[in-house]
N, C-alpha and C positions, 0 to 999 in steps of 0.2 A: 489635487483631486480630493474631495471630499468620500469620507468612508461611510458605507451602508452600516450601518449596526446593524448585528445579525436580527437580535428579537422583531426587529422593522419587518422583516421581509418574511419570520416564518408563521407557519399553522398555532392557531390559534384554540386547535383539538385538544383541549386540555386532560379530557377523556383518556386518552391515549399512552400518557404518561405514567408511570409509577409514582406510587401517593408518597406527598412528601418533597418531589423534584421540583415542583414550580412553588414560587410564595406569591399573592399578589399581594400590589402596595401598600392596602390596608392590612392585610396580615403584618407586614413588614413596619407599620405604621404601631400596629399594637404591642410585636414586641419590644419596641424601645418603648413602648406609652410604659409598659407592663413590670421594668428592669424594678427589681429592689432599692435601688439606692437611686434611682431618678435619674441619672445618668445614661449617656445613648453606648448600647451595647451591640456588638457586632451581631449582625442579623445571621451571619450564617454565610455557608458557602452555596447558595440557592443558582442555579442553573440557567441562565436566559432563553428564550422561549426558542426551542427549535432543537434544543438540545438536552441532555440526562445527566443526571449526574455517576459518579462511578469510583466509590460504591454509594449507595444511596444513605446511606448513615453517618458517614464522614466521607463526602466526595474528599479526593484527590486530582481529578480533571473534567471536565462536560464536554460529552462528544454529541457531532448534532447525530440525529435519532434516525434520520435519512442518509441517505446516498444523496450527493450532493447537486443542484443546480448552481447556475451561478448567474448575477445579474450586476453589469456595472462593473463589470471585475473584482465581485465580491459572491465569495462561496454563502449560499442560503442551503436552510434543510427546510423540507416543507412536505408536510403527508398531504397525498395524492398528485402531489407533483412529479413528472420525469425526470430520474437526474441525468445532469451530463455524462455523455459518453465520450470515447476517442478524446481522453484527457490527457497528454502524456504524465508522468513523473513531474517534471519544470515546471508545469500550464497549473498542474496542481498544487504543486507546492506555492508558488506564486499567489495563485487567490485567495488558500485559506491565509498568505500570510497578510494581503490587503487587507481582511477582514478584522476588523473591531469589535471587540465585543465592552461595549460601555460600562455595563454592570461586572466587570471584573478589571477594568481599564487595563485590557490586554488584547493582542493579535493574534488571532488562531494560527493554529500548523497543522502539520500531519500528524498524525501519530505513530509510535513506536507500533513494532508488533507485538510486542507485551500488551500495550494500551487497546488497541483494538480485540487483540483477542479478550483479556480480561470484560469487554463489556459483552463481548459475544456469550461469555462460557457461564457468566452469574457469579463467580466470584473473584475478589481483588487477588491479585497474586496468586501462589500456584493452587493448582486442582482446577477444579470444575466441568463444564460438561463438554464431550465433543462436537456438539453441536448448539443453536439457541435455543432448541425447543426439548433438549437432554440426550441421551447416549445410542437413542435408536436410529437406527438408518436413515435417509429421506425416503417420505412417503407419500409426496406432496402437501409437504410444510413449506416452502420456498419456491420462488420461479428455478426450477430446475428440472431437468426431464422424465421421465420415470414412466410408470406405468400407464397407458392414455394419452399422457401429457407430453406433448412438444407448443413448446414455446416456442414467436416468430421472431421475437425480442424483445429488450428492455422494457421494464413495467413500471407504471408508477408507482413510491412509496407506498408500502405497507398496502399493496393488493392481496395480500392475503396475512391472513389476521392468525396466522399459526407462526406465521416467521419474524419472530417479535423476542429481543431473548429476554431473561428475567427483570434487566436493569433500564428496561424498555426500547431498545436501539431496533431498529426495521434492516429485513433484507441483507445480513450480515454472509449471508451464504446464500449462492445463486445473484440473478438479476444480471449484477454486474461483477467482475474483476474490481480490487479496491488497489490503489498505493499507500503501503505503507514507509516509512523511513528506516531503514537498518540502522540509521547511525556510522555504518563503513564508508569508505572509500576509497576507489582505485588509487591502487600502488602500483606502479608498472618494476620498479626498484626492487621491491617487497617480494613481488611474485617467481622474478627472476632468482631472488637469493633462494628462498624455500626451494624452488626447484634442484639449485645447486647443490642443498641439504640434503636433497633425495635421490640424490647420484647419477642427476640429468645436466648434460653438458648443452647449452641451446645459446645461442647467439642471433642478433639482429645483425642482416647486412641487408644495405641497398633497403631500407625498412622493412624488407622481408624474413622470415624465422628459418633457421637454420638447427637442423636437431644434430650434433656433432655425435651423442653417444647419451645410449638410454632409449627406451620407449616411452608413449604417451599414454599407456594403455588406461589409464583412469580418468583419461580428460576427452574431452568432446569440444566443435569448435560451436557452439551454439549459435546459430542466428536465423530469423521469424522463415520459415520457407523452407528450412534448408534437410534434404532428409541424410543425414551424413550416414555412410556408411564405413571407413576405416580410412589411416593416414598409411598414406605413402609418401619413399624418400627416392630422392635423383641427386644424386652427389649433395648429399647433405643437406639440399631444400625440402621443404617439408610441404607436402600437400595432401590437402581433404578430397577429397574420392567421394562421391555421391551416388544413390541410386536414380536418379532420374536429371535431366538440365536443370539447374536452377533459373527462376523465375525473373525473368529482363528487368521486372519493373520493381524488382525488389532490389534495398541497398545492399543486403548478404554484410549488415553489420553487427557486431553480437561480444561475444566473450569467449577466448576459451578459457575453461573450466572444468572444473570434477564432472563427472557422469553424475555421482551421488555425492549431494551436500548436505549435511546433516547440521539442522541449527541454524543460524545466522553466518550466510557468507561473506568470507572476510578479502580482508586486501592482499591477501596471497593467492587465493583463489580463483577472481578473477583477472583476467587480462583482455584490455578492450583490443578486439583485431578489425579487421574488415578484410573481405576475401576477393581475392583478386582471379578472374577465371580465364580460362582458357575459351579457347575459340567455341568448342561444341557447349562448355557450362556444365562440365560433369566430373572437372577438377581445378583447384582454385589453390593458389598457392596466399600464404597469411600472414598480413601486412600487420604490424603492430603499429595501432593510433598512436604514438605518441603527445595528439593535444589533448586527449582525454584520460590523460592522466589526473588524475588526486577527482573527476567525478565522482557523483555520490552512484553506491551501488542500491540500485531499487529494488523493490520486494511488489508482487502482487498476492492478494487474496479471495478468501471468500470465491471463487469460482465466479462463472456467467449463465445464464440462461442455457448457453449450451453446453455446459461443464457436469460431467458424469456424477454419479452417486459417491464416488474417493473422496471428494473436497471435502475436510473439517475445518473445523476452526483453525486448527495447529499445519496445516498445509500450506506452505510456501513456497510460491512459485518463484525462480531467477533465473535471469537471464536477459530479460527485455531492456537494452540502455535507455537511459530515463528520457529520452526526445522520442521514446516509441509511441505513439497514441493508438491501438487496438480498442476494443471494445473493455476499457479500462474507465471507472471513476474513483472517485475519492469521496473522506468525509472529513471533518477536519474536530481539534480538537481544542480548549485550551485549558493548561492547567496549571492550578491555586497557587503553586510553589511558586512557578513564573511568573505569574500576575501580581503576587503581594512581595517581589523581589525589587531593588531596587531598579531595575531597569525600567519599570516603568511607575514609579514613584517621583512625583515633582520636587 
């Protein structure tokens, strides 16, 4: 299959960018006319069209500017375009990695959460603002709800010209949920010994979890539906207690985990389960996946149109396994270090 270059497919709004982010090829043409010794000199780390650079004075990566569409099974950014929604984790990571970008002769990805936030907040590495527009609350800077304002869904790039952060990237907050890549992943091994660390006694029988000694009191069995309200034990099997049935046509598949994670969740942390119910669905005893071990543990961000005024930049959502597709996109990113490495050097 033949690869879309991203610059192909996206806005040609040159406007829109931070000065300095785009070169075109006569620019490009003059600085090597221009070099003192005559000689062709490196043009620069310049950005292809759809994307930004970050920081803008010495890019270290180009994320596109948009929330993402995709066409051809290749992720495009493009202002006043829809991006995709109900993207899982996999479906995303997959296209940005189809993607080419010619003028760096490299493959986009996801980005880290460092990476995204940084172009959200206006500066490389730490500091910067809690939000793209600076440190005050939303006030109808982004599709988000607020005073007046209820949103019915998803918006095209850059409908509103406040939610735009310094290093020019659109819609970072609100619109949609983003995936980012932690870089973790499940340990089912990992999570078992830390617990053992913590003077909890727990076994798998018959693939179901077994608490022999100890409480779970800091963990929750998390999954999309579920409104857990406390575990209970029947001769040393272990089961989630709900307030209400759970939902038939939901898989009740999820993690358990911390109530509160602070940071980047690691492979101790989570444990892929899926929950097995009972007749009425208002207790479910919890099956540990075993094939979903060494998965990648997924991060969402940036909120959605329907997500409260809490969401910051530094707000991290877990919990969704990366095959979830909700009203989730992605944007994708590639960077310099990777590009002129030799993995993709002839």
């Amino acid at each position: 299959m033949g690869y879309l270059w991203l610059w192909a497919a996206c806005s040609t709004s040159q406007e829109l960018l931070p000065p300095g982010s785009q070169q075109s090829p006569e620019e490009e043409k003059d600085e090597v006319e221009d070099s003192e010794d005559g000689e062709e000199q490196d043009v620069g780390r310049s950005c292809s069209m759809g994307t930004v650079p970050v920081p803008i004075d010495d890019p270290q990566f180009c994320i596109m500017q948009c929330e993402s569409a995709f066409f051809e099974e290749q992720a495009l950014s493009e202002v006043g375009v829809l991006p995709a929604s109900n993207v899982s984790f996999y479906r995303a990571q997959t296209l940005c990695e189809n993607t080419w970008v010619e003028q760096a002769g490299a493959f986009m990805r996801l980005p880290t959460f460092a990476e995204w936030k940084d172009a959200g907040d206006g500066t490389y590495g730490e500091g910067g603002f809690a939000y793209p527009w600076g440190d005050s609350l939303p006030n109808g800077e982004c599709v988000l709800p607020g005073e007046g304002l209820n949103w019915d869904g998803v918006q095209p790039c850059a409908s509103l010209s406040s939610c735009q952060s310094p290093f020019g990237v659109w819609d970072q907050i609100g619109n949609l949920w983003e995936w980012v890549d932690s870089g973790n992943r499940v340990d089912i091994e990992r999570w078992f010994a830390a617990r053992e660390e913590e003077g909890l006694s727990l076994l798998v029988e018959d693939g179901l979890l077994k608490l022999e000694e100890g409480a779970l009191d800091d963990f929750v069995p998390f999954t999309v539906g579920l409104s857990f309200e406390y575990f209970s034990q029947e001769e040393g099997r272990l089961y989630a207690v709900t307030a209400e049935p759970f939902r038939s046509d939901l898989p009740g598949e999820g993690y358990l985990m911390p109530s509160l994670i602070s940071g980047m969740a690691s492979a101790t942390e989570m444990l892929p389960i899926r929950l097995v119910w009972d007749d009425d669905r208002t207790r479910a005893q919890i099956e540990v996946v075993q094939e979903r071990d060494e998965e990648p543990i997924a991060a969402k961000v940036g909120g959605a149109y329907y997500a409260g005024e809490q969401v910051r930049l530094d707000t991290i959502f877990w919990g969704h396994v990366p095959h979830f597709d909700g009203t989730i996109g992605f944007r994708c990113i590639y960077d310099w270090e990777r590009a002129l490495s030799s993995e993709y050097q002839e």
